[in-house]
Backbone as a printed PyTorch tensor [residue, N CA C, xyz], in Angstrom:
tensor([[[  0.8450,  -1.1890,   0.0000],
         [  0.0000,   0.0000,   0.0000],
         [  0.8820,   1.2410,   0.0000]],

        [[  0.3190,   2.3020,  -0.7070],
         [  1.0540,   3.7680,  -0.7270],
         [  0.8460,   4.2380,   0.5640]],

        [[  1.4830,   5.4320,   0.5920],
         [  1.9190,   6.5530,   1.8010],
         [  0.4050,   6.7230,   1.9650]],

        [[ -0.8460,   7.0430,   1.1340],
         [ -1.6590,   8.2690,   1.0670],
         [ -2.9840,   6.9800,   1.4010]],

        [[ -3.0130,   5.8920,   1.0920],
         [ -3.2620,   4.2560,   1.5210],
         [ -3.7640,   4.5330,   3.3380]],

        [[ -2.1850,   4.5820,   3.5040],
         [ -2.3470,   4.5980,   4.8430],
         [ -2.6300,   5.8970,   5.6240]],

        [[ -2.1150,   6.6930,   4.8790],
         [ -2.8450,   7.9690,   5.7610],
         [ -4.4660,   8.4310,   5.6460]],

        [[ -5.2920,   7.4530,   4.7070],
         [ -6.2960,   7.7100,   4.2400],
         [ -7.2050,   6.7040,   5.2830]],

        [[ -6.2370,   5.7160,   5.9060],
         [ -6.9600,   4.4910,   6.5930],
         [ -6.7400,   5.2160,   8.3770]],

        [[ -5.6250,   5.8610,   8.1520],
         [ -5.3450,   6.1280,   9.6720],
         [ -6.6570,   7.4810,  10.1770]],

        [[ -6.6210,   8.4260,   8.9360],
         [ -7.9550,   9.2540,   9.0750],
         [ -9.1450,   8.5940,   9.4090]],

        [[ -9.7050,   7.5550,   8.9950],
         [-11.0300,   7.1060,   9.1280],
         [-10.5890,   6.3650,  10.6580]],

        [[ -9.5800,   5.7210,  11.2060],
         [ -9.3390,   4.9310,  12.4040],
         [ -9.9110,   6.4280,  13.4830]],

        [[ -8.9550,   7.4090,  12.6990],
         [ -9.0170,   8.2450,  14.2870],
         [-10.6040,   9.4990,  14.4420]],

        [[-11.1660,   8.9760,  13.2220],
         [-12.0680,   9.8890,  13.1690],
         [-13.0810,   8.5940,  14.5060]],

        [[-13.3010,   7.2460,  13.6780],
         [-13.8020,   6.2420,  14.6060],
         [-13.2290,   6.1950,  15.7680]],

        [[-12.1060,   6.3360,  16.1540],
         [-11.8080,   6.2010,  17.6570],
         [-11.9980,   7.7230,  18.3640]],

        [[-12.1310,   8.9850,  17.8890],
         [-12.8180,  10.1190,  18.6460],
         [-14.4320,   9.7600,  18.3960]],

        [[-15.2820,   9.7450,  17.9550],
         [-16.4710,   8.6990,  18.5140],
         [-16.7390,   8.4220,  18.9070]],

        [[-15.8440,   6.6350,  19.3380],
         [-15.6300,   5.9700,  20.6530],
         [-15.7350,   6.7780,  21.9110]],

        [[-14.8530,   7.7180,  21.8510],
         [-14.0540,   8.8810,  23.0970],
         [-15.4910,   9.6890,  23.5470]],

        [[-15.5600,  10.3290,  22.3480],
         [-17.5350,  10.8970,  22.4700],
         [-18.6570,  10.3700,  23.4300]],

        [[-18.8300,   9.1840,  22.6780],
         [-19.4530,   8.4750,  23.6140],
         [-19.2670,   7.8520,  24.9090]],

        [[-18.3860,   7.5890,  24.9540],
         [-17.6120,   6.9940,  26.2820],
         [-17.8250,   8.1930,  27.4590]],

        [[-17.7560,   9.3310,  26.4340],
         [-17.4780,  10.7870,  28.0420],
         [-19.1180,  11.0100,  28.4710]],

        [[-19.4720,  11.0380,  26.7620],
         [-21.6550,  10.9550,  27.3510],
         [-21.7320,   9.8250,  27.7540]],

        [[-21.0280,   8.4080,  28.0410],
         [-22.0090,   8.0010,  28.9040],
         [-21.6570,   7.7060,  30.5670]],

        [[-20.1090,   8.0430,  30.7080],
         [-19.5500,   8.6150,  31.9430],
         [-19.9660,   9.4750,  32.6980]],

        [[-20.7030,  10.6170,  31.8310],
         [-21.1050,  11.5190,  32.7540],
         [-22.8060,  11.2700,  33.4790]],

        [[-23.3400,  10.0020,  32.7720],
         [-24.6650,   9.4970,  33.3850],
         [-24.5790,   8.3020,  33.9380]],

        [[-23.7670,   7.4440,  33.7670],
         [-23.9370,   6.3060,  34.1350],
         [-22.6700,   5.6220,  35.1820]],

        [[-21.5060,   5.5580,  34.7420],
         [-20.0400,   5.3430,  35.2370],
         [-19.0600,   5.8110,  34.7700]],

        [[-17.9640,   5.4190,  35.8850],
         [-16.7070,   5.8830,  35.4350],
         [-15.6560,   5.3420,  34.1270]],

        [[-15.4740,   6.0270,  32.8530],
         [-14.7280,   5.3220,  31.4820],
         [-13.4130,   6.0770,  31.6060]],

        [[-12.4920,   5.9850,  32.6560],
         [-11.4020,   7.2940,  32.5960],
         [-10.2000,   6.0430,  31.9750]],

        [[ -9.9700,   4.6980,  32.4690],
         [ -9.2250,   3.9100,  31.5170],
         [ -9.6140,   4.3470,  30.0310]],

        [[-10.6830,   3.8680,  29.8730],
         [-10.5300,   3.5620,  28.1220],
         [-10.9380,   4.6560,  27.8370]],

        [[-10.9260,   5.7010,  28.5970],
         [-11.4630,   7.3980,  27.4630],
         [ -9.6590,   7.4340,  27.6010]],

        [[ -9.0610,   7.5760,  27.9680],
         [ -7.2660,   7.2820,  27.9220],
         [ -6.6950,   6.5240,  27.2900]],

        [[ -7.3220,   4.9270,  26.9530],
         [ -6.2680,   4.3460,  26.1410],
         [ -7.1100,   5.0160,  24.6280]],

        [[ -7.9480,   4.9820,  24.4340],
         [ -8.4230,   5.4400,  23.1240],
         [ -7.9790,   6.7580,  22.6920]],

        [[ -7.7060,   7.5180,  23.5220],
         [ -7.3880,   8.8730,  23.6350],
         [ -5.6600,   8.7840,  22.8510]],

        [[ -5.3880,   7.9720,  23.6620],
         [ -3.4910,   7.8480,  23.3720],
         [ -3.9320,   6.8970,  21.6130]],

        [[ -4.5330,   5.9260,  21.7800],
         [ -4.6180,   5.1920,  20.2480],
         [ -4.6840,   6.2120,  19.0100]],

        [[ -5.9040,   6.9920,  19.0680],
         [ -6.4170,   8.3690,  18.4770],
         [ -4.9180,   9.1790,  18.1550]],

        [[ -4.4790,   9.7610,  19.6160],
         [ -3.3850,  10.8370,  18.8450],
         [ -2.2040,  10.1040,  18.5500]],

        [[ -1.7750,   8.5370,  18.4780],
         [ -1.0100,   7.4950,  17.4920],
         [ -0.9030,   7.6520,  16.5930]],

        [[ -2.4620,   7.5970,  15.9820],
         [ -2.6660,   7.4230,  14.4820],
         [ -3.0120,   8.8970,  13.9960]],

        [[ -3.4910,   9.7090,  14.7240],
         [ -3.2700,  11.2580,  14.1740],
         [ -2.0930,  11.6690,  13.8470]],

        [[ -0.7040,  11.1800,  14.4850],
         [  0.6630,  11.8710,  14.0500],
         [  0.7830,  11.0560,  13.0280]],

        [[  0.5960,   9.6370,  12.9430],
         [  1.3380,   8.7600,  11.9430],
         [  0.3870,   8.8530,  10.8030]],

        [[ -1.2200,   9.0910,  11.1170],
         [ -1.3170,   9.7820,   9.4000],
         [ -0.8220,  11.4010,   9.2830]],

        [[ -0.2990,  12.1020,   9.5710],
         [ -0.0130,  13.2630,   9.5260],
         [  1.3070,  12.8410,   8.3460]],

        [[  2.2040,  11.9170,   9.4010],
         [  3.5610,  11.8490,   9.1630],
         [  3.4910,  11.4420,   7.4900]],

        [[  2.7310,  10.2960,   7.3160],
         [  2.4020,   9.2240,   6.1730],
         [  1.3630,  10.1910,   5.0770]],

        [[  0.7840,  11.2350,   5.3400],
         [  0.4660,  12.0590,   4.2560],
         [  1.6420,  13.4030,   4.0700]],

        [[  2.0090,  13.6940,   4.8980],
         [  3.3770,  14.2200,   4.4060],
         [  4.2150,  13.6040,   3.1440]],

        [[  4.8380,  12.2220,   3.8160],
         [  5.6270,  11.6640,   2.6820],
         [  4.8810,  11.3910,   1.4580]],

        [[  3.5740,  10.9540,   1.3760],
         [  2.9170,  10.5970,   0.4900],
         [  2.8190,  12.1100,  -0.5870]],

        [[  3.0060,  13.2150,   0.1480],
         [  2.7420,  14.5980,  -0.8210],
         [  4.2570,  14.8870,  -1.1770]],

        [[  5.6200,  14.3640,  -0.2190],
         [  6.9690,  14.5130,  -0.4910],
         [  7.1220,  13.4920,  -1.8520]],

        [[  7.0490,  12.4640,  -1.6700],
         [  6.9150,  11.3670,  -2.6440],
         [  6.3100,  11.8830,  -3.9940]],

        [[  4.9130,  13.0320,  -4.7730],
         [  4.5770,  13.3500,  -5.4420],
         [  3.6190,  12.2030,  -6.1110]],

        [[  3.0080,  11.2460,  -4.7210],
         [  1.9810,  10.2020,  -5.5870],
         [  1.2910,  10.2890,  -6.4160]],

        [[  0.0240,  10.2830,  -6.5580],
         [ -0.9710,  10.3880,  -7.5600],
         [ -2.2440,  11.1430,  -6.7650]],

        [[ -2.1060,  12.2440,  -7.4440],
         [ -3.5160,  13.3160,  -6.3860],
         [ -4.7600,  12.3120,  -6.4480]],

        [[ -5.5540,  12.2360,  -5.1740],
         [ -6.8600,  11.6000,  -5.5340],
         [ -7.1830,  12.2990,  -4.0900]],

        [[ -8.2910,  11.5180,  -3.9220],
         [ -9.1760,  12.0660,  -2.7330],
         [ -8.9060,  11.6680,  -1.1120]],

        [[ -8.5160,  10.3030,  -1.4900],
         [ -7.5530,   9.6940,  -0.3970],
         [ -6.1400,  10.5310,   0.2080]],

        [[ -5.4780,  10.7330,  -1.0950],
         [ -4.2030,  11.7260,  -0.8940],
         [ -4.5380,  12.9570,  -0.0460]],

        [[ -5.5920,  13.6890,  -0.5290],
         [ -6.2000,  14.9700,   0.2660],
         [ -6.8530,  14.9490,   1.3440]],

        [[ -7.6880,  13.9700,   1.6240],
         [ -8.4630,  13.6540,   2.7830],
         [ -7.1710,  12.9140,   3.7080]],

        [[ -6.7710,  12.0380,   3.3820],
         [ -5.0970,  11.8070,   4.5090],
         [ -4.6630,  13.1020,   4.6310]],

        [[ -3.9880,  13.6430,   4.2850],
         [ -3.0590,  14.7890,   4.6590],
         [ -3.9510,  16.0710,   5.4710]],

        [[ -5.4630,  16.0860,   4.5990],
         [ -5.7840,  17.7690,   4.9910],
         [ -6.6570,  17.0560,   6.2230]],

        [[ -7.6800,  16.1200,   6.3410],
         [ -8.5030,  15.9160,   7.3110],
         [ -7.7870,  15.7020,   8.5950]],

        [[ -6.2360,  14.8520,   8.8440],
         [ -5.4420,  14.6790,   9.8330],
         [ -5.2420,  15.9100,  10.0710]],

        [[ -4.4630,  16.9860,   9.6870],
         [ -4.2460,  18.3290,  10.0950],
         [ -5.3720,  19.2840,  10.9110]],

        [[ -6.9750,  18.6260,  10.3350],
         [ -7.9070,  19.1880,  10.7410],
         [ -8.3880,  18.5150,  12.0780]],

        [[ -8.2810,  17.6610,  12.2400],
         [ -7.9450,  17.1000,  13.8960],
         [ -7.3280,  17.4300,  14.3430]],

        [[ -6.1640,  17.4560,  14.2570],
         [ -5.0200,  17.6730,  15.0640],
         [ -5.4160,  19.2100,  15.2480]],

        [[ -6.3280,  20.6250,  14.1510],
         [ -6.3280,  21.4880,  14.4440],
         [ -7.2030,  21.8750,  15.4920]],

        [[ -8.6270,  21.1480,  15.2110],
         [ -9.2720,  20.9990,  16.2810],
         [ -8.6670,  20.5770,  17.6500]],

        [[ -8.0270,  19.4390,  17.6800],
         [ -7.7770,  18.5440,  18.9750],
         [ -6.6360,  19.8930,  19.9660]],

        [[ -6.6460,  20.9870,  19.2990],
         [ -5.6020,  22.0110,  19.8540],
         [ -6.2180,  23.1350,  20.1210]],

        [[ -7.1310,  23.7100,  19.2910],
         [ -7.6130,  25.0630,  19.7670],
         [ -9.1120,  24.6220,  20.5110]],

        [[-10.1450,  23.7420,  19.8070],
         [-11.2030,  23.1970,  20.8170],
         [-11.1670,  23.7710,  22.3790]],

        [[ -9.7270,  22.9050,  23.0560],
         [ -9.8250,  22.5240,  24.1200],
         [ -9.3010,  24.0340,  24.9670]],

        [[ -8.5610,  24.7090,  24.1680],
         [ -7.8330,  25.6820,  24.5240],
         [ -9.6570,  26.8130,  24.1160]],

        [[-10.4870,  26.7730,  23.5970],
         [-11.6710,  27.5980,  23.9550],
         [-12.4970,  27.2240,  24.8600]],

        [[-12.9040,  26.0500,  24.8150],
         [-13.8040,  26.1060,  25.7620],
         [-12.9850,  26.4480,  27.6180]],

        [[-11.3160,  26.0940,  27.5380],
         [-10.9620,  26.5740,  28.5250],
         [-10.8410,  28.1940,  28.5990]],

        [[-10.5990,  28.8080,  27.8460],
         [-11.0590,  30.0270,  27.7760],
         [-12.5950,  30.4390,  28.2660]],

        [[-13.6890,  29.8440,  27.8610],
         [-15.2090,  30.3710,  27.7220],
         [-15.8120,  29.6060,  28.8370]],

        [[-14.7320,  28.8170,  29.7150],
         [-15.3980,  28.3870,  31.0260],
         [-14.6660,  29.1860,  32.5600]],

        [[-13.6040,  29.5660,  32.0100],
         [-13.1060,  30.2890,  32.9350],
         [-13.0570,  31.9750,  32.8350]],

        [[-13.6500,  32.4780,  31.7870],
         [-14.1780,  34.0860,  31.2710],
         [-14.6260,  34.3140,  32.4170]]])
C-alpha cells in the first residue's frame, strides 16, 4: 500500500476512535466511570493522528498520484489535530471568562 493508503486508513481509524471517546465521556457523565478507556483510546487516536499526519506528508513529499484519499489523509489529519488544539484551549477560555 502507498503513503496516502495509509494515511487515508489512519484518518477514518481516528475519526472512529474520537467517537468511541464521544461516547464513552456521554455516557460517563450518566452512568459510570470510562477514565481507563477514554485514555487508552485517547493515546490510540493521537497514534494514528501523528502517523497519518507523518504518512500524508511523505505521500505529498513522494509526489503520488492526487486523488481524494491523498487529500483527505493529509488535509482531514491536520484538521484534527487542528481541532484537537484550539477546541480545548476555547472552551478553557469560555469556562473560565
Amino acid at each position: 500500500m502507498s503513503y496516502k493508503q495509509w494515511a487515508f486508513n489512519f484518518f477514518i481509524t481516528v475519526v472512529c476512535l474520537n467517537i468511541i471517546v464521544a461516547i464513552l465521556i456521554a455516557k460517563a457523565t450518566f452512568v459510570k466511570n470510562y477514565d481507563f478507556q477514554i485514555n487508552v483510546f485517547g493515546l490510540m487516536s493521537a497514534f494514528f493522528l501523528i502517523s497519518g499526519i507523518i504518512l500524508g506528508i511523505l505521500s505529498f513529499k513522494n509526489k503520488e498520484k492526487k486523488d481524494f484519499k491523498k487529500q483527505l489523509g493529509l488535509y482531514g489529519n491536520l484538521v484534527i489535530l487542528f481541532l484537537n488544539i484550539v477546541l480545548p484551549q476555547l472552551a478553557f477560555y469560555y469556562a473560565y471568562a
